[in-house]
C-alpha positions as CSV (number, residue, x, y, z in Angstrom):
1,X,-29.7,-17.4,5.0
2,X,-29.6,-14.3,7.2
3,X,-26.3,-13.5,5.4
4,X,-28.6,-13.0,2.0
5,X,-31.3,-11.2,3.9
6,X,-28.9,-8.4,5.0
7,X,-27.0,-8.4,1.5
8,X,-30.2,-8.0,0.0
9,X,-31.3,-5.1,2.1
10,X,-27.4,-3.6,1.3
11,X,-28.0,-4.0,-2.8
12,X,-31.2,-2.6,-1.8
13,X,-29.5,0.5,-0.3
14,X,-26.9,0.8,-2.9
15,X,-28.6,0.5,-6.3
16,X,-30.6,3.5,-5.5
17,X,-29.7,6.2,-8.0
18,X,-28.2,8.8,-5.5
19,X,-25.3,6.3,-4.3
20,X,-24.8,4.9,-7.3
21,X,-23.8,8.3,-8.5
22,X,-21.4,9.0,-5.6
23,X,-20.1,5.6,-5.8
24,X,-18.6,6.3,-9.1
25,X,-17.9,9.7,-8.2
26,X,-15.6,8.7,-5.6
27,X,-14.1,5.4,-7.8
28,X,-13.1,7.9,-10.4
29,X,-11.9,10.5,-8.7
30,X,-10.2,7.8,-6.4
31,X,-8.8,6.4,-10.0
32,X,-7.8,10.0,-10.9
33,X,-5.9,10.9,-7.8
34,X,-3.9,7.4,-7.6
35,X,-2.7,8.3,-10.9
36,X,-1.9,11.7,-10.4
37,X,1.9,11.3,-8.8
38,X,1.9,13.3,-4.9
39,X,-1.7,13.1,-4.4
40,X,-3.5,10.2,-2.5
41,X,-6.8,9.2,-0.5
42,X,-5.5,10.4,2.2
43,X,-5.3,14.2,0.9
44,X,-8.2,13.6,-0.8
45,X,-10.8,12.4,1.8
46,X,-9.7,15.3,3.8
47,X,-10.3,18.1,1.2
48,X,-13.6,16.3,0.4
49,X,-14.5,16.0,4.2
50,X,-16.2,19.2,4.8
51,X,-18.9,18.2,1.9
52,X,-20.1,15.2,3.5
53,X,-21.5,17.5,5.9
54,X,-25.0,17.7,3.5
55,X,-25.0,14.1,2.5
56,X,-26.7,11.4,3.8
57,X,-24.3,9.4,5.7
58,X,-24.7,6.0,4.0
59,X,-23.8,8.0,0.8
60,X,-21.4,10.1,1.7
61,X,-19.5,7.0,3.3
62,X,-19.8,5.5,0.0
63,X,-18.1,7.9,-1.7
64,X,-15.4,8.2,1.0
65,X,-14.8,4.2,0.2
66,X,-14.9,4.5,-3.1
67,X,-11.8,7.2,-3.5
68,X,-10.3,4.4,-0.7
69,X,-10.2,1.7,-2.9
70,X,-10.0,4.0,-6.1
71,X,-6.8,4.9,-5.3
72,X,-5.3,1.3,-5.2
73,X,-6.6,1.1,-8.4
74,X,-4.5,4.2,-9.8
75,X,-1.9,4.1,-7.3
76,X,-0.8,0.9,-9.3
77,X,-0.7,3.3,-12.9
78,X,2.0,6.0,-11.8
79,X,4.3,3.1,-9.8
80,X,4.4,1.5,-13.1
81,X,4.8,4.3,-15.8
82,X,7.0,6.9,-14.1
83,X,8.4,4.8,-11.0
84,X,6.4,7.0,-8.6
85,X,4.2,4.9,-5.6
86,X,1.6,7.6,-4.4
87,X,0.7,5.0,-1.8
88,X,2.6,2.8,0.5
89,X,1.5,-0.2,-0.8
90,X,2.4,0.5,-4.1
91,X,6.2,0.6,-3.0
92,X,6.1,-3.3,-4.4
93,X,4.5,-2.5,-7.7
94,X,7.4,-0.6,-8.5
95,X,10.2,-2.8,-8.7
96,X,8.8,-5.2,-11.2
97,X,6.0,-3.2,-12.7
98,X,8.6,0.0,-14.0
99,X,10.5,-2.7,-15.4
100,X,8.0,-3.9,-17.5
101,X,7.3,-0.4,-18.5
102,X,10.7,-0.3,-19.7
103,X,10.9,-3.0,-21.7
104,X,7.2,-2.2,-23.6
105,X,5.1,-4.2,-21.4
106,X,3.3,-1.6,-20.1
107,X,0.2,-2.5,-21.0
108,X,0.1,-6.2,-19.6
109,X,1.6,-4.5,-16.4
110,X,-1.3,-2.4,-16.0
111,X,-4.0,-4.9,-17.2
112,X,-2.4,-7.4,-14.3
113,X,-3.1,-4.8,-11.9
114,X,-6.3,-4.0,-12.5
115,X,-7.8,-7.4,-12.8
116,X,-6.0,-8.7,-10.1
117,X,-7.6,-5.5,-7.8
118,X,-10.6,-6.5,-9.3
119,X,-10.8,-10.6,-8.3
120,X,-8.8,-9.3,-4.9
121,X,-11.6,-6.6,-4.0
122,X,-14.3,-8.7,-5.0
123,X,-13.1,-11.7,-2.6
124,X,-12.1,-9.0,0.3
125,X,-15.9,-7.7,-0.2
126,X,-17.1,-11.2,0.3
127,X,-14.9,-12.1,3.6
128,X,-16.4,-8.7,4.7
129,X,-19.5,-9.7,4.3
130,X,-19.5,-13.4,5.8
131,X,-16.6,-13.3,8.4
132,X,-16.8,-9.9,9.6
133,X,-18.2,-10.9,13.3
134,X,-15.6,-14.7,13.4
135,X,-12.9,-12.8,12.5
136,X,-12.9,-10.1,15.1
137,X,-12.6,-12.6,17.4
138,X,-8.8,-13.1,16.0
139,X,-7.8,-9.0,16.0
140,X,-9.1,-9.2,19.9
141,X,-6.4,-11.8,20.4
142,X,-3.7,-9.2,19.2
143,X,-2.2,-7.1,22.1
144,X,0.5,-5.1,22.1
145,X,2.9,-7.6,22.4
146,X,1.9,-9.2,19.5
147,X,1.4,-6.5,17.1
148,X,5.3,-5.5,18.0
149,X,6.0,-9.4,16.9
150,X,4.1,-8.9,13.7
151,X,5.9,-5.9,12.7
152,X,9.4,-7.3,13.6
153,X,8.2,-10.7,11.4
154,X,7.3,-7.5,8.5
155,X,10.8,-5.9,8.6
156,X,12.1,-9.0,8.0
157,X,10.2,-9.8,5.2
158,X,11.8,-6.6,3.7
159,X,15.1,-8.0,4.2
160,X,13.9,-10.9,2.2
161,X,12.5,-9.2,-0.5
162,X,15.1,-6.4,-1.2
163,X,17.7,-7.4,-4.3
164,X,21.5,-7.3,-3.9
165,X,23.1,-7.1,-0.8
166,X,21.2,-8.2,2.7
167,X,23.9,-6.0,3.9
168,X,22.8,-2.7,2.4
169,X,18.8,-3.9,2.7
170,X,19.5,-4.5,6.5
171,X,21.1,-0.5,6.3
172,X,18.0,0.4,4.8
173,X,15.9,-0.7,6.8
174,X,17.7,0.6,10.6
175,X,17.8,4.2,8.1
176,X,14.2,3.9,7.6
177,X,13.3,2.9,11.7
178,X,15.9,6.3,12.6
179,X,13.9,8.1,10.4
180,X,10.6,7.0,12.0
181,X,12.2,8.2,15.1
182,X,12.3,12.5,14.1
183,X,9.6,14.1,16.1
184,X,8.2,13.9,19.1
185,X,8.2,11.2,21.7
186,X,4.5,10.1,22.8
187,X,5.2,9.5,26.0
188,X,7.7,12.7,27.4
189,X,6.6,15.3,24.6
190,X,10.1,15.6,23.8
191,X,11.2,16.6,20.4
192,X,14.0,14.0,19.4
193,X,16.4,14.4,16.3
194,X,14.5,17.4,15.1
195,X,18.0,19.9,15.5
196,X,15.8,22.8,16.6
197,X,13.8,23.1,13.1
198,X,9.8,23.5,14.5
199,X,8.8,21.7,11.1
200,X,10.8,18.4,12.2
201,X,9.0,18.1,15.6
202,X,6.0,16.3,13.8
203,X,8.6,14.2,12.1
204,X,8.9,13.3,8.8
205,X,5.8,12.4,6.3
206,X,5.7,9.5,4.7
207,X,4.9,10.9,1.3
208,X,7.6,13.6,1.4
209,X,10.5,10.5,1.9
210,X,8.7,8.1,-0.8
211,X,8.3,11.1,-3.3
212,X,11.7,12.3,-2.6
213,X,13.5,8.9,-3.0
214,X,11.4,7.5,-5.8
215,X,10.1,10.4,-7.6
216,X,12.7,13.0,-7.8
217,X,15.7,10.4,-7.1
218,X,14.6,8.4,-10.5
219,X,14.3,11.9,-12.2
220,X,17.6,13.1,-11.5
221,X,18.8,9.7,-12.5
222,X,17.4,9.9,-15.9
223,X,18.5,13.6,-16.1
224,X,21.5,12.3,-15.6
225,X,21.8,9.9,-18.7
226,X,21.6,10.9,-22.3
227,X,18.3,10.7,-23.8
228,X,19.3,7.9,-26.4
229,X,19.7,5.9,-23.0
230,X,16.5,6.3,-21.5
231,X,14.5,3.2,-22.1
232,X,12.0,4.0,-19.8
233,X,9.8,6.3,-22.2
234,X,11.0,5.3,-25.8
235,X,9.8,1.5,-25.4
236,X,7.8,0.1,-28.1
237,X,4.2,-0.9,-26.1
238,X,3.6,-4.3,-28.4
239,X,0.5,-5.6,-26.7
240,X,-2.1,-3.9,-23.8
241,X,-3.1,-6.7,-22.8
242,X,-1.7,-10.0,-20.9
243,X,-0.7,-13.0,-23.4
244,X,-1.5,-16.4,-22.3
245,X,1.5,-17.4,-20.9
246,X,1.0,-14.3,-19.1
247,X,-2.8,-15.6,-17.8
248,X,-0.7,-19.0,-16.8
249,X,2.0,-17.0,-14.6
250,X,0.0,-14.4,-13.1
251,X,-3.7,-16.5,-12.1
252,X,-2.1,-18.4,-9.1
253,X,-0.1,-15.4,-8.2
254,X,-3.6,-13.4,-7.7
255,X,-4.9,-15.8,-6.0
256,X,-2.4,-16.2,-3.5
257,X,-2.1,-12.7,-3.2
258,X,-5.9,-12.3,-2.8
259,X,-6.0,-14.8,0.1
260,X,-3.2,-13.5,1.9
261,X,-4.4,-10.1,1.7
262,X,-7.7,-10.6,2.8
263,X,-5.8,-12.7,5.9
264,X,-3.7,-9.5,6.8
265,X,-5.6,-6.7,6.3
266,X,-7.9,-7.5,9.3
267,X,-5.5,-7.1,11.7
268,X,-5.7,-3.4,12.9
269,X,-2.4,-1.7,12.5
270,X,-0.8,-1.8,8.9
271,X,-1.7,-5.4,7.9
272,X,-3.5,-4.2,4.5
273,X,0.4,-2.6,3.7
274,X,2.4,-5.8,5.2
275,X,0.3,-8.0,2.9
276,X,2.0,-6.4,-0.3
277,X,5.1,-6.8,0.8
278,X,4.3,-10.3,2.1
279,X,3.0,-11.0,-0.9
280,X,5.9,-9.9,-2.9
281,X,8.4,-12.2,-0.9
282,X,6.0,-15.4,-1.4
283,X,6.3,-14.7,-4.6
284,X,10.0,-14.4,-5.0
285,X,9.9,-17.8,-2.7
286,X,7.8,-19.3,-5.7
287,X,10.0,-21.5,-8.4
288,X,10.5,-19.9,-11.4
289,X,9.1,-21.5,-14.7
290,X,11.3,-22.0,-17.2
291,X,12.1,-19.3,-19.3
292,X,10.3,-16.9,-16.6
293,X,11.7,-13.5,-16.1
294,X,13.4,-13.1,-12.9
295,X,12.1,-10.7,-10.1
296,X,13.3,-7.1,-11.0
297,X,13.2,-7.3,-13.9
298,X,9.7,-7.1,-14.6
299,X,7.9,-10.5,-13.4
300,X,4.3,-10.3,-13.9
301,X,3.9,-12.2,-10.9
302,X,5.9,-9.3,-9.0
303,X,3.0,-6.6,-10.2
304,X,-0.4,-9.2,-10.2
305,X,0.4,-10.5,-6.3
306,X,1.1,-7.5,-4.4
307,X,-1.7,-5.8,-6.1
308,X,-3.9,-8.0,-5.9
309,X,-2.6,-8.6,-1.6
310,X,-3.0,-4.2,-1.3
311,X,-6.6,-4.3,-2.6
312,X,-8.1,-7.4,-0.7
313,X,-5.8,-5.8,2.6
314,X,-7.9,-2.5,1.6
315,X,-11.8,-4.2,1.7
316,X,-10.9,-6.1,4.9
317,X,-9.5,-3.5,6.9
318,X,-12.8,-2.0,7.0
319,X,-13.6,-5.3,9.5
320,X,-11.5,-4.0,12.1
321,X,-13.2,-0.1,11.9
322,X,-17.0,-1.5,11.0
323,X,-16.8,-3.8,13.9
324,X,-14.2,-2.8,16.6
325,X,-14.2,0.7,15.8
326,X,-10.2,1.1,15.7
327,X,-9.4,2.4,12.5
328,X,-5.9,0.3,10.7
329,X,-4.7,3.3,8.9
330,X,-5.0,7.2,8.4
331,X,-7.5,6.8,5.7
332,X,-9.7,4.6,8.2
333,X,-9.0,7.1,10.8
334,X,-10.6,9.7,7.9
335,X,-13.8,7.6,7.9
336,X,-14.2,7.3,11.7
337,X,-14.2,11.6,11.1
338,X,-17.1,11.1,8.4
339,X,-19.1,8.8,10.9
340,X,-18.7,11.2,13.6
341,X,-20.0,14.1,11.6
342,X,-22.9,12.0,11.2
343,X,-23.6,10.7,15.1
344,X,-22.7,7.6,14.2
345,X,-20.2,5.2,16.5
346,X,-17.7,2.9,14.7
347,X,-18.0,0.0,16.6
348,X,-20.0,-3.6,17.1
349,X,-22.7,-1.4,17.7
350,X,-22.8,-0.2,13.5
351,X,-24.2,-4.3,12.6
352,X,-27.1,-3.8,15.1
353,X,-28.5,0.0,15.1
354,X,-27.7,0.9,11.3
355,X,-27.3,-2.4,9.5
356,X,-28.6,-0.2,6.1
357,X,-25.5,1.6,6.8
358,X,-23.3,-1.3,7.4
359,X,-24.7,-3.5,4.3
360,X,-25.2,-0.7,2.3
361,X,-21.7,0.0,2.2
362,X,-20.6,-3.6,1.7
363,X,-23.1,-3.9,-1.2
364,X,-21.6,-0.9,-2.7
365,X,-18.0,-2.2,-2.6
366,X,-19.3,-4.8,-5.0
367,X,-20.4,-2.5,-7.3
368,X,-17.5,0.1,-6.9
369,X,-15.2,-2.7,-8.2
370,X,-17.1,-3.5,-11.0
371,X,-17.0,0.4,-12.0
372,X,-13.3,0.2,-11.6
373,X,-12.3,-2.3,-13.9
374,X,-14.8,-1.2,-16.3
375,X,-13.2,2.6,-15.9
376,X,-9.5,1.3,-15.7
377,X,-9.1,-1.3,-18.9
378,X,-10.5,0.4,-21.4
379,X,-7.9,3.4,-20.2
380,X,-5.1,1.8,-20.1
381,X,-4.1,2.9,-24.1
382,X,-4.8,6.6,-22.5
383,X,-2.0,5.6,-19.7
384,X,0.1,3.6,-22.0
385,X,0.3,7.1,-24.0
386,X,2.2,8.8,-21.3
387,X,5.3,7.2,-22.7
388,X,5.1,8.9,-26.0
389,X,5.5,12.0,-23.7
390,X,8.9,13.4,-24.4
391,X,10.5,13.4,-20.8
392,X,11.7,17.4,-21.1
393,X,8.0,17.4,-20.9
394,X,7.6,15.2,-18.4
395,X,9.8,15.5,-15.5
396,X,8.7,19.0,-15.0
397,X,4.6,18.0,-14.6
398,X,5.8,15.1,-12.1
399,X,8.3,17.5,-10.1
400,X,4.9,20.2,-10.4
401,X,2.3,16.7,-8.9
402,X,4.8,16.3,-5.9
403,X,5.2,19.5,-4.7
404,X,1.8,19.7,-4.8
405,X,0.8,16.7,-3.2
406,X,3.4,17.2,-0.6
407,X,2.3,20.7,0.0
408,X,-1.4,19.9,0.5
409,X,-0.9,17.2,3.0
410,X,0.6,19.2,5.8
411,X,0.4,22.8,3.7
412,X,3.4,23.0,4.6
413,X,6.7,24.7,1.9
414,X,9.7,23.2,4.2
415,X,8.5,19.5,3.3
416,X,9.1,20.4,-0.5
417,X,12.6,21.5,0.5
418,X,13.0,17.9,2.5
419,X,11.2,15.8,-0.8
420,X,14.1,17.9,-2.9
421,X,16.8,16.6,-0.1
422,X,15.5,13.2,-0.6
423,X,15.6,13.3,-4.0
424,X,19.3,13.8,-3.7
425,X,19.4,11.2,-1.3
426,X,17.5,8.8,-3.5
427,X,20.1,8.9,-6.0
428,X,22.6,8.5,-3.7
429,X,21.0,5.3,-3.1
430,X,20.6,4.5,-6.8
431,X,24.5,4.9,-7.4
432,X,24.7,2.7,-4.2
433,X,22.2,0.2,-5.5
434,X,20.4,0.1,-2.7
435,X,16.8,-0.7,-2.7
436,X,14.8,1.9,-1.0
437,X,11.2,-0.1,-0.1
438,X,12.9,-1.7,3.1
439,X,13.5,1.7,3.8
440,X,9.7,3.1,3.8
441,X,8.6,-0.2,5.4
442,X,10.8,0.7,8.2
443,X,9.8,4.4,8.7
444,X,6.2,3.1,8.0
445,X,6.6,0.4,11.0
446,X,8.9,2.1,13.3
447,X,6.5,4.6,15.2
448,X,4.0,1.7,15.9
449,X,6.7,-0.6,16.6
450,X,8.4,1.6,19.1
451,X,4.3,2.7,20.4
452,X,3.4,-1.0,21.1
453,X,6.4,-2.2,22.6
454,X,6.3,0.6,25.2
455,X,3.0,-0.3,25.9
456,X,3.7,-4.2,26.1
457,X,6.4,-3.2,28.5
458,X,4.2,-0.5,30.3
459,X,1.1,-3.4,30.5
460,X,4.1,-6.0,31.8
461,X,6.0,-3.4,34.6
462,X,9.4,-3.6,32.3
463,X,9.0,-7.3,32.0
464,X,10.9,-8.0,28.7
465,X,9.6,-12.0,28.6
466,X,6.7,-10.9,27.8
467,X,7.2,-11.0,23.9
468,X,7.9,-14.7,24.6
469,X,5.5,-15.9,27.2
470,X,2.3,-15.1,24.9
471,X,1.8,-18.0,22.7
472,X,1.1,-15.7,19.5
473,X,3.5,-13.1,20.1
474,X,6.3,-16.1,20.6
475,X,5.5,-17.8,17.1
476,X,5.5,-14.8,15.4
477,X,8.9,-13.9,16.6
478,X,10.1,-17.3,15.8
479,X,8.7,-17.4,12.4
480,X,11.0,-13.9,12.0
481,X,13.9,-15.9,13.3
482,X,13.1,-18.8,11.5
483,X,13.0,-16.9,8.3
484,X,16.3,-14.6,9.0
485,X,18.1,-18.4,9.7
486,X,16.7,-19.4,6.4
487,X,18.0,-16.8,4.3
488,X,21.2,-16.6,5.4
489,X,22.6,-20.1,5.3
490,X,25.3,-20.6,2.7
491,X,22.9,-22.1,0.0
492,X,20.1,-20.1,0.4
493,X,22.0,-16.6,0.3
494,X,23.7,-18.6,-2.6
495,X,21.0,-18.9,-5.2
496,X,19.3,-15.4,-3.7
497,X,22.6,-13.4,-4.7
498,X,22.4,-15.1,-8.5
499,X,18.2,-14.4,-8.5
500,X,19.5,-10.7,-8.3
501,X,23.0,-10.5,-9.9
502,X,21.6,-9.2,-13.2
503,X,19.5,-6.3,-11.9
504,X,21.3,-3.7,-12.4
């Protein structure tokens, strides 16, 4: 009963007119950046930082969640239409959702998205809400040690996922970790792999590789075919919305994506991006039906699970800065910025000497997702008519929103020469075909990777065994082993090699 008491004060606190109104200011303009390609929340909760300074915290928090979860919500639009993930965890999205772009299916596509997000933030909101104290007492098991684990158990997953060869994903992925390596080392100050260029001592954004690779790689790619060719914007759309056979393939997947994202996503330190991908590769584990399109070539189930994984990983990572004050990510890390500006102290401490604050906010995520699906499906003929856009038209504005984007996160011109170096890279890779995600989960993973086995080791004097010795750290590992046995006996790496032999 006390769980109604305090959601009742937090509806209470949120259906007041002010924080309804920057509720849906921040869901649209959270919607609006996600589908603008180069720009994200991360940007965007920075710019809008300073003008928090004159609202009341609870609303100006509100707000701040709202372009959060927003942006999942939009992110999933550009990854589908033009091949471009703003986000991290809309690296996933892309290599099922283009392809049902391509083939027409747009709308479906994005009408999977967005009620999956919708059911998954919903759920995410709830878990919030009822297991926020329990399941801290699970993150406090995680050390060092076992967030190294976790990650390793994540890379592999990429393997797992990634079509064609395990080969050129494995590549990919050791690229991705020596690109996570550029900059400079946490513990001597030294700047490593940065040849003597002061920009590269910071190392290398995440947004300026993914908009490199996907968004100027796949442009150069369809510059490089004759326009008769190019499927990708002279598809017939037939239907906007998800048949039934579509309703059949892509409920389960939801709620299997939903439930594992929720799982992941309190777990401080990436598990709201793992869960997409983790998603993605139960998914691929799943049995086809008969007469089901394969992954890659645009599965509904591909788009509906990891989307519906990202957005219940982005409600519950707010357990881990709402009640242990350690934010999971850099937009977290944003909204510790936006409580401090306030006086207030992330932490245990938030349930107990604000609880308007703290329900307030959940309360509003409630209402925030029902704004969202009731912005996003009846816009989705709006998006759909970005592939009437001729693409001499096109590629410019995208090329203009990444430079952009890229420029404002650091405000800094060399990283557009490095996305324009990428993008040459990128296609590189496409003429390879090589998949590029196990490349950004391993320059996504490789900083804290390397960060929390140095301080495993530091905690254990040099003491390798100490992966092994802790119980959780030890099954994690050998759930990674487990799964790299799995995949590559005979049989297995068999019927994997035919899933993806008509990809290309």
């Amino acid at each position: 009963m006390e769980l109604f008491d305090h959601l009742a004060m937090g509806f209470g606190v949120a259906f007041t007119m002010q924080n309804l109104l920057y509720c849906f200011i921040g869901c649209f303009l959270g919607t609006l950046i996600g589908v603008l390609p180069g720009l994200g929340p991360v940007t965007t909760i920075a710019m809008l930082l300073p003008a928090t300074y004159a609202l009341p915290p609870v609303s100006a928090l509100i707000m701040l969640a709202g372009i959060y979860y927003g942006a999942q919500y939009g992110g999933s639009t550009t990854s589908i239409l033009v091949n471009l993930p703003g986000e991290a965890a809309s690296v996933v999205t892309v290599i099922d959702g283009y392809q049902m772009a391509r083939k027409g299916r747009a709308g479906p596509a994005l009408a999977a998205a967005g009620i999956g997000s919708f059911i998954a933030g919903c759920f995410g909101t709830l878990v919030l809400a009822g297991f926020a104290g329990p399941l801290t007492e699970v993150a406090f098991k995680f050390g060092p040690a076992e967030y190294f684990s976790l990650m390793v158990l994540g890379l592999i997953g990429a393997v797992v996922l990634a079509s064609g060869s395990l080969l050129k994903a494995i590549s990919m992925i050791l690229l991705g970790l020596l690109l996570g390596l550029v900059g400079t080392d946490v513990n001597s100050g030294v700047a490593r792999y940065s040849f003597d260029i002061p920009e590269m001592t910071d190392g290398i954004d995440f947004i300026v590789i993914a908009m490199g690779v996907f968004g100027y790689g796949e442009i150069i790619k369809n510059l490089s075919t004759p326009s008769a060719e190019r499927a990708v914007f002279t598809a017939k759309v037939e239907h906007l919305y998800p048949s039934k056979e579509d309703w059949k393939l892509m409920t389960p997947a939801i709620l299997r994506g939903t439930l594992l994202g929720a799982s992941l996503g309190i777990l401080p330190g990436g598990g709201a991006l793992l869960s997409s991908f983790a998603s993605y590769t139960i998914e691929k584990k799943t049995k086809l039906r008969p007469g089901e399109v394969p992954f890659g070539q645009g599965n509904i189930r591909g788009v509906a699970a990891p989307e519906s994984a990202n957005n219940a990983g982005s409600q519950t990572s707010f357990i881990p800065l709402l009640t242990l004050g350690i934010p999971p990510n850099a937009v977290m890390a944003l909204m510790v910025g936006a409580m401090t500006i306030h006086n207030i102290q992330p932490g245990p401490q938030v349930m107990t000497s604000n609880p308007e604050l703290f329900w307030g906010l959940i309360a509003s995520m409630w209402l925030g997702n029902a704004m969202l699906i009731v912005l996003n499906l009846p816009l989705i003929g709006i998006w759909i008519k970005l592939l009437s856009v001729p693409y001499r038209w096109l590629f410019p504005a995208i090329v203009l929103f990444c430079a952009m984007g890229v420029y404002s996160t650091n405000n800094n011109s060399f990283d557009i020469w490095l996305v324009a170096l990428f993008g040459i890279i990128g296609y590189i890779f496409v003429k390879l075909g090589c998949e590029p995600a196990p490349l950004l989960l391993g320059l996504i993973l490789g900083p804290m990777m390397e960060e929390n086995l140095r301080r495993a080791l530091l905690l254990s004097r040099g003491d390798w065994s100490v992966l092994v010795t802790r119980p959780l750290s030890a099954t994690l590992l050998g759930l990674a082993v487990a799964l790299l046995v799995i995949v590559l006996l005979p049989a297995v790496k068999k019927s994997r090699e035919e899933a993806f032999v008509d990809e290309d």
